[in-house]
Structures are given as structure tokens and as C-alpha cells.
N, C-alpha and C positions, 0 to 999 in steps of 0.2 A: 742448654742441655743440662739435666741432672746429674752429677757424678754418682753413680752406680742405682741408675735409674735401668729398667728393664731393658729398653733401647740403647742405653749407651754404647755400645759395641757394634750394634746395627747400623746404627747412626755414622758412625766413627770411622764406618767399613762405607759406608756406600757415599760418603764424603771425600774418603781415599780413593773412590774409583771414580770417581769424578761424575757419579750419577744424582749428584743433589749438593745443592750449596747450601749455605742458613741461609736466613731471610734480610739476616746484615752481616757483618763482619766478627761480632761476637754474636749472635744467637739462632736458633735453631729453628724454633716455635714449634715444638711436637705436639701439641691441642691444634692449632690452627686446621681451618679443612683445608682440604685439599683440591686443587681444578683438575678439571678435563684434559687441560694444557700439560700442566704439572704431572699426572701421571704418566699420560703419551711420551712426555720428557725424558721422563726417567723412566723407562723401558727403551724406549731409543737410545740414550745414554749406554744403559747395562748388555746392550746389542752392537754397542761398537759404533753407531751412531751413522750407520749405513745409509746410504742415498737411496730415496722414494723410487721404487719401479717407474718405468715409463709410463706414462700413462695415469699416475695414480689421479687418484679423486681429488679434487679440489673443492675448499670449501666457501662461500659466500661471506662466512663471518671470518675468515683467518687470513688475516694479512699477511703477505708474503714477505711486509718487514718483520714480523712477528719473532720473536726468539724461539717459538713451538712451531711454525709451521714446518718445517724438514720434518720434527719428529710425527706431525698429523697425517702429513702426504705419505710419510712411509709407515705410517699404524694402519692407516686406509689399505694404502698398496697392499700391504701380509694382510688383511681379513682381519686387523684385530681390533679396528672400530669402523663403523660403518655410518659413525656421525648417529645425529639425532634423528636428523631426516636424510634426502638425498641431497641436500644441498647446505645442511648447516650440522658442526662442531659442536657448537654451545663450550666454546672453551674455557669462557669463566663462571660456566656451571658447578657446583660442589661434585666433587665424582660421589659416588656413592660405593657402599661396601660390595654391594653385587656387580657393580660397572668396574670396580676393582678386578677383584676375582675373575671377570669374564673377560678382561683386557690379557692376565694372566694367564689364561685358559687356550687364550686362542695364541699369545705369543708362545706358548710352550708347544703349540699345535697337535 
């Protein structure tokens, strides 16, 4: 992280809340893209990190050792991804700006 880099504060804040860690011990990697996984992550995080409905969707590609699956089962569960298909995540897909935004969209309901 850059000291008094745009993000510094954003950064600094959602590291506090325990909705994102760096990528090691000292660094952050704010260019790095970002997964499927890794968003779902952190919105599951900033939500309290709440348990999947019953029921929720389950995916073919996401392991249930996975460190994202709680947060996919319960992005499914709330309507706020629906996966790529009916049976696949694509969680080490790049998210994209509009899958951002629409992840956003729907977790704000």
C-alpha cells in the first residue's frame, strides 16, 4: 500500500474490519485483479459472515474445503450470484466491474 495513495484509508478500513487481508504479511496488491471468490469473500465478511440458507445452491467447481465456499453458498442463498451457470462459480475467474457492481446491487437489495 502507498502511503497517501487514494485508497489508503479504504484499504486500512476494510483490513480493520476484518473484510480483506493483504496478499502477504507486508503487502496489499491494489493493481492485482480480483476473483469471483474474493469478492463473494468480502461481502460475506462485511455481512457478518452469516451462514448459507438451507438449502442454498451449491457449486460443481467449489470445494467445500475451499476458504470461499460459506461466503458462495450464502451469495447464492440472498440472490446475489447465481454463478455462471446452474451448476458452476467460475471462482478463479477475474470478477469483472459490472459483476462487481451487480454483486453490490443485489447485496444491498
Amino acid at each position: 500500500m502507498i502511503p497517501g495513495s487514494y485508497y489508503e484509508k479504504a484499504v486500512a478500513w476494510a483490513i480493520g474490519q476484518g473484510i480483506t487481508k493483504g496478499t502477504t504479511e507486508e503487502t496489499f496488491s491494489p493493481n492485482d485483479t480480483v476473483t469471483r471468490a474474493q469478492v463473494v469473500t468480502f461481502l460475506h465478511r462485511a455481512a457478518g459472515e452469516p451462514e448459507a440458507k438451507e438449502g442454498a445452491p451449491a457449486f460443481a467447481d467449489v470445494a467445500q474445503s475451499a476458504y470461499y465456499c460459506g461466503a458462495v453458498r450464502w451469495a447464492a442463498g440472498e440472490g446475489i450470484t447465481a454463478g455462471v451457470d446452474a451448476t458452476h462459480f467460475a471462482p478463479a475467474a477475474p470478477c469483472t466491474r459490472a459483476q462487481i457492481v451487480t454483486f453490490l446491487y443485489r447485496a444491498e437489495k
